[in-house]
Phi, psi and omega in degrees: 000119152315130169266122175281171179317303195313285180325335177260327172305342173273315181285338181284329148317284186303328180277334168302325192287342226259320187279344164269005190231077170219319185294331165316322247270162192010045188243147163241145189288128169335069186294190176256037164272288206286349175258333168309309178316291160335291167327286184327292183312264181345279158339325174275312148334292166306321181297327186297311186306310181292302188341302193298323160313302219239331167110355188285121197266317220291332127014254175317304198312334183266318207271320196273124182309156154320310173279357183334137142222149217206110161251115180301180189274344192246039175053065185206140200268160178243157157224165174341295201288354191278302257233316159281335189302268146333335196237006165237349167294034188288019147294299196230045149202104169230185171244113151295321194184130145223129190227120161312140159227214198341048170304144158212165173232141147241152199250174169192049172088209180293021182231123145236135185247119182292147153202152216201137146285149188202112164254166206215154153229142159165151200263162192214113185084354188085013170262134177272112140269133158206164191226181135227135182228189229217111162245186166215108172280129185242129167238140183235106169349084191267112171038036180096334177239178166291138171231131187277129144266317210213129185243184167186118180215144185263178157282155189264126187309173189272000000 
């Protein structure tokens, strides 16, 4: 079979069109609502870090829902008031050094989730620990701001 021009000229065009919109294909594009939002998180992640550093409670008082829960890496559930509670106890509770890595935010609508690496030194209860662990963050758009509902983090395998 033969191509006439024409004919090869259509098909090499439907293949530029089909290779530039196939990699698009069910992706939505980031408005600039959805990079704020991303931004907020992300400051707010980074912010939890200095906080949990300098020993600042006021952090959690603002950012953390009422209803937070939180599963540790050392298997215990936390809430907000568990979690200020401790964090005015700086005898048998502090943070030596924490640095956060490989973050992403992902959106859903009034929801978003952070996950993140974290490595840590610091005591807790009055035990010294540290690791590095794997978290997942949940935030839900409250009346115009952000709010951590919900945490959850494992040990990083071995």
């Amino acid at each position: 079979m033969r191509l006439t021009k024409w004919t090869f000229a259509v098909l090499a065009l439907s293949l530029a069109v089909t290779a530039f919109t196939i990699p698009t294909f069910g992706k939505k594009s980031i408005t600039a609502t959805d990079a704020d939002a991303i931004a907020t998180i992300t400051q707010m992640e980074n912010a939890s870090v200095r906080a949990d550093r300098a020993g600042d409670s006021s952090f959690v008082e603002k950012n953390y829902a009422e209803n937070f829960t939180g599963g540790s890496s050392w298997g215990n559930w936390e809430t907000k008031q568990s979690i200020l509670a401790d964090m005015k106890d700086t005898k048998n509770n502090k943070t030596n050094s924490e640095e956060i890595s490989e973050l992403t935010v992902r959106l859903y609508g009034n929801t978003a989730i952070a996950t993140y690496k974290s490595t840590y030194d610091s005591i807790y209860h009055g035990d010294h620990r540290a690791r590095t662990i794997l978290s997942t963050d949940t935030f839900v758009r409250q009346d115009g701001s952000w709010k951590e509902v919900a945490s959850h983090s494992s040990e990083l395998a071995k």
